[in-house]
Structure formats: structure tokens, C-alpha cells
Residue, then its C-alpha position, 0 to 999 in steps of 0.5 A: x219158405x214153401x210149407x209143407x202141404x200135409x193131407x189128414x185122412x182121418x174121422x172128423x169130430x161127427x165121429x166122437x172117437x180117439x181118431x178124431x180128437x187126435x186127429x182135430x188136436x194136430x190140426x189145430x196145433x199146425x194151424x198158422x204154421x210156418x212150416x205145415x199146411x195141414x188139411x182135413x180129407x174126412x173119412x166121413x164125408x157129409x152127404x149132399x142134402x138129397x142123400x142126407x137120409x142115408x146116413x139113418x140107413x145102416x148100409x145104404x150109409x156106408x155106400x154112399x160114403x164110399x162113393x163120396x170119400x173115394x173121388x174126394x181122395x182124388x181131388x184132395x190127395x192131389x194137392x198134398x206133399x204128405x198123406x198122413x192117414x189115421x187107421x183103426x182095425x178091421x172092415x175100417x181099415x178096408x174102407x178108409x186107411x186103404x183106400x187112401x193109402x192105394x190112391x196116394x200110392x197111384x199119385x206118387x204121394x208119401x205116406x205116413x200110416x198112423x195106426x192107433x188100434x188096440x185090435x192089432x193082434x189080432x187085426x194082423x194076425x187075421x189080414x194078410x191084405x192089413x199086413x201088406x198094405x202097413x208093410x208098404x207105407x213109406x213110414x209107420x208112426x204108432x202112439x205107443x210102444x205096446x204097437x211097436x211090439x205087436x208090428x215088430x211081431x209080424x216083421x214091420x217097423x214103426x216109429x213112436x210119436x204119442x198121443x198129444x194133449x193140452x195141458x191148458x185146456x185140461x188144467x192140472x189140480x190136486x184133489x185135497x180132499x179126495x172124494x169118492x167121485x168117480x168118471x169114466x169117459x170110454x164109448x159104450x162099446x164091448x171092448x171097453x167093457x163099461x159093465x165091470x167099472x158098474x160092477x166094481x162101483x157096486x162094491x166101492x158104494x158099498x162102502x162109500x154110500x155118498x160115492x158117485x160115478x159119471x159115465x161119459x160116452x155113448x154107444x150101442x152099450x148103453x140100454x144094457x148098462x142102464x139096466x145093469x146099473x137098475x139091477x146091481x141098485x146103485x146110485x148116483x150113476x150118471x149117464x152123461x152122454x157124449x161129450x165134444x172134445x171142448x166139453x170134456x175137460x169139465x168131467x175131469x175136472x168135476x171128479x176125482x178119481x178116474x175109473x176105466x176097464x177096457x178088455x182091448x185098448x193102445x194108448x188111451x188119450x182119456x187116460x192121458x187127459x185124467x193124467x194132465x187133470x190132476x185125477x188118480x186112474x185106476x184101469x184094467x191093464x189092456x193092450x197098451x195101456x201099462x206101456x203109459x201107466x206104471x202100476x204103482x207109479x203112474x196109477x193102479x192096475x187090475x186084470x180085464x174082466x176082474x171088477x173085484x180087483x178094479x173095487x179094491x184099487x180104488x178103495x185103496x186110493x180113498x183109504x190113502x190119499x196121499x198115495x193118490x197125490x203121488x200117484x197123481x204128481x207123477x203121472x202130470x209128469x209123464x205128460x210133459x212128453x206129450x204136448x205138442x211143444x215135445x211132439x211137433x218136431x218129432x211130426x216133423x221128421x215123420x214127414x220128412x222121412x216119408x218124403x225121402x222113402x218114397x224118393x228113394x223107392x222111386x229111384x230104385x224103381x228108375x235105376x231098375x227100369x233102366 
């Protein structure tokens, strides 16, 4: 049986970030496949060595990238049955969703947009082009059903296919004792707002001396979260840096209660991963994120911005550990639907559904010529 050759458009793992990770899972998970051949088309090229330089160059990088991406598109796209392309928001999706998705119309290939942005409100409502080019793909697939109702909203269908995680890699355990040890592991960036989880960790120290938190990220944020973290007095702050998808089962594993306060999110694969550790998650409720994480049930919300409120959900799993075991065996099971075992027919599908639009839109086409 021929397998199915399926071209990955997406950041490779020199882009710490959910695309790649997600991205770099599904791949591993077809390796050795009897049905998929999948292979990578980085978005992020690595330069030749002469042009290694330009990667330091804010603008110069991005320019050289795209002279390199778009002939690999070329070459590489050529070879493909399915492009499954991976797509943020913004001036991202102009330079790397796009591009692909017009070279693999210009070659006859299926595609399979895999939008993971939490922008998207607003990244639609902004670009008609966005708009456009999603509406166009032979099959929308989104990780969560918060994208389904944004796309709905502007005319488009999408299908849902979450999220995978690896229920070996990051084991599950039941924290008894409960200990105030918390970790956060979302990028230095605005829209993860990291300052409110150091301001409800200055309360949730307040009353737990000992209490400790672990930030693992990196990102433009940091210099000011240092300085915050200096002036709100607190200890026990960790900056862990980065850290690669091998590495970061550790973090969960070394705390207790994950903490996060985005303003803009999706489906967050760190909350999925807190989930399949064992930790109880306390979260602002951004975007997608109450569409995995029943308040109450799954875990505990507070408002975007409200890091008195974010303080008290965690001081009440301390207060109650047995409400955070319960919080916590609840959301390990609402994992079971996203291992690969659950997902990989699903993926399956999506490529063979992609593959029958665009044979249908071409037999239009031919029927209409004619």
C-alpha cells in the first residue's frame, strides 16, 4: 500500500513555541507509519553559513528567510499528497501560512489549514486577505471548539482535532502532600501577561512564606518581570529560561500546582500537559481555554488581568487538597481524548477529506470549462 505523503508546514523546534511542539509530536507520532509519510517544510529555514549572520539582524533575518522558505516550498511541496500547514495570526500568517497555502494551490496539492492562534478575533476581523485565504483551504482543522465559534462567526467551517500530548513522557501523580510549589511555563510575551501570576504569587507568599514559583519561558518580558519580581519583594522566584519539549516534563513534575494568566490564548498544550502531570491548574479564562478547563471541575478560573482573584484560586487549593485531587483525577481524564491513539484517525480523515475537496473543486473547474 503507498502511504500517504504529507508535507508539514510549520516552525521547527529553533522556535520554542506551541506550533513546534505540536508540530514535532505529530511527526514523531507517524514516524514508521504504515499509512503517512510525514516530513517537515520549516518555516524557518536554516541559513547557509555565509548568511548565518543574519539571523542576529532583526530585518535582514526576516528577508533572508523568505528567500530561502519560498523556493523550498517549491521543491518540497512538489513532493506532497497533503500540505498540512500550521498557522498563527498576524504578519506570521502573511509570511509563512500564506505563502504555502498559494504555492500549493499553484501545484494542485490539498490543504489542510491548522489555525492555532488565540488572535483570531481580532486577526479576522482586521484581515479580509486572512479571511480569504482560510476560507479557501480544502479543510480547516482547529484544536479547540473556542475556534470553531470565532470561524463560525465570520462564515467559515473548521473541524476539531486537539491538541496531542504523551501520557508516557509526562507521567501522572497525585501531589499528596500538596505543597506551595508553583510553575508557570508560558513565553515572556504580553499576551501571557506573566506580570499578574507575580502579582497573585505575592499574595499567595503572603501567606505561605516557604511557597515557590518556577517560571519557565523566555521572551522580550523577561527584564521587566526580573524587575518586577525585585519589587514586589518576593522569593523563591525561579527563572528557568526555556526549556526543550524533552526537558519540560521535569517542571511539572518538580511542582505542584500550575499557575498561568494569559489575556489572548486557544487551547493551551501547557495546560494539557499540567493536566496529564497530576498538577491542579489555576488560569485566567482567555480565549479558549474555559472550552478544556471546566471551572470547578477541570481546574479554577479568574478574570484576565484579576491576579487577586488568580491568589485566592490557588490559596483555596492549598486551603483543600482534596478539592485539588479531584480537580486534578478529573482533568488526567479529559486527557484520554487527546493522545495520538484517540487523534491519529481523526488526522487521517483530515487528510483524506482534503484530498477528496480538491478532487471535487477540480472537477468543477473541468465540468465548467467544458
Amino acid at each position: 500500500m503507498t502511504r500517504l505523503r504529507v508535507a508539514f508546514v510549520a516552525p521547527s523546534l529553533a522556535i520554542l513555541g506551541g506550533q513546534a511542539v505540536q508540530a514535532d509530536r505529530l511527526l514523531h507520532a507517524w514516524r514508521d507509519d504504515g499509512e503517512v509519510d510525514a516530513f517537515l517544510v520549516p518555516v524557518n529555514p536554516e541559513p547557509p553559513g555565509p548568511l548565518r549572520f543574519a539571523s542576529q539582524v532583526k530585518y535582514l533575518r526576516t528577508i533572508v528567510n523568505q528567500l530561502i522558505y519560498g523556493p523550498s516550498l517549491l521543491r518540497r511541496l512538489a513532493d506532497a499528497d497533503v500540505v498540512h500547514i500550521f498557522s498563527a495570526s498576524y504578519s506570521s500568517f502573511l509570511l509563512a501560512p500564506l505563502p504555502a497555502m498559494l504555492v500549493a494551490r499553484a501545484l494542485g496539492r490539498p490543504v489542510v489549514l491548522n489555525y492555532r492562534s488565540g488572535q483570531a478575533p481580532d486577526h479576522l476581523r482586521r484581515s479580509s486577505i486572512a479571511r480569504t485565504a482560510i476560507a479557501s483551504a480544502d479543510l480547516n482543522v482547529v484544536p479547540s471548539t473556542f475556534l470553531v465559534d470565532v470561524f463560525k462567526g465570520f462564515g467559515i467551517d473548521a473541524t476539531i482535532i486537539p491538541n496531542i500530548v504523551d501520557l508516557e513522557r509526562f507521567r501522572y501523580r497525585e501531589r499528596i502532600p500538596l505543597r506551595p510549589r508553583l510553575v508557570s511555563t508560558r513565553n515572556f510575551e504580553s499576551l501571557y501577561n506573566v506580570e499578574t501570576t507575580l502579582r497573585a504569587f505575592r499574595i499567595v507568599q503572603n501567606r505561605w512564606p516557604d511557597a515557590s514559583l518556577t517560571l519557565v519561558g523566555g521572551g522580550p518580558g523577561e527584564p521587566g518581570l526580573r524587575a518586577l519580581a525585585d519589587r514586589l519583594g518576593l522569593q523563591h522566584v525561579t527563572f528557568a529560561g526555556r526549556a526543550r519539549p524533552d526537558q519540560i516534563a521535569d517542571a511539572y513534575a518538580a511542582n505542584d500546582i500550575y499557575i498561568q494568566s494569559p489575556d489572548i490564548d486557544n487551547m493551551p498544550t501547557s495546560v494539557i500537559e499540567a493536566f496529564a502531570s497530576g498538577l491542579p491548574v489555576v488560569s485566567t479564562r482567555a480565549g479558549g481555554v474555559p472550552a478544556i478547563l471546566t471551572d470547578g471541575r477541570h481546574g479554577l478560573l479568574a478574570p484576565c488581568g484579576d491576579h487577586e482573584t488568580l491568589a485566592h484560586q490557588v490559596l483555596k487549593l492549598l486551603d483543600d487538597p482534596a478539592l485539588a485531587g479531584a480537580l486534578a483525577r478529573a482533568a488526567f481524564a479529559s486527557c484520554q481524548t487527546c493522545t495520538w491513539s484517540s487523534v491519529r484517525e481523526r488526522w487521517l480523515d483530515a487528510y483524506r477529506l482534503a484530498i477528496a475537496a480538491k478532487a471535487t473543486a477540480a472537477g468543477g473547474l473541468r465540468m465548467a470549462a467544458s
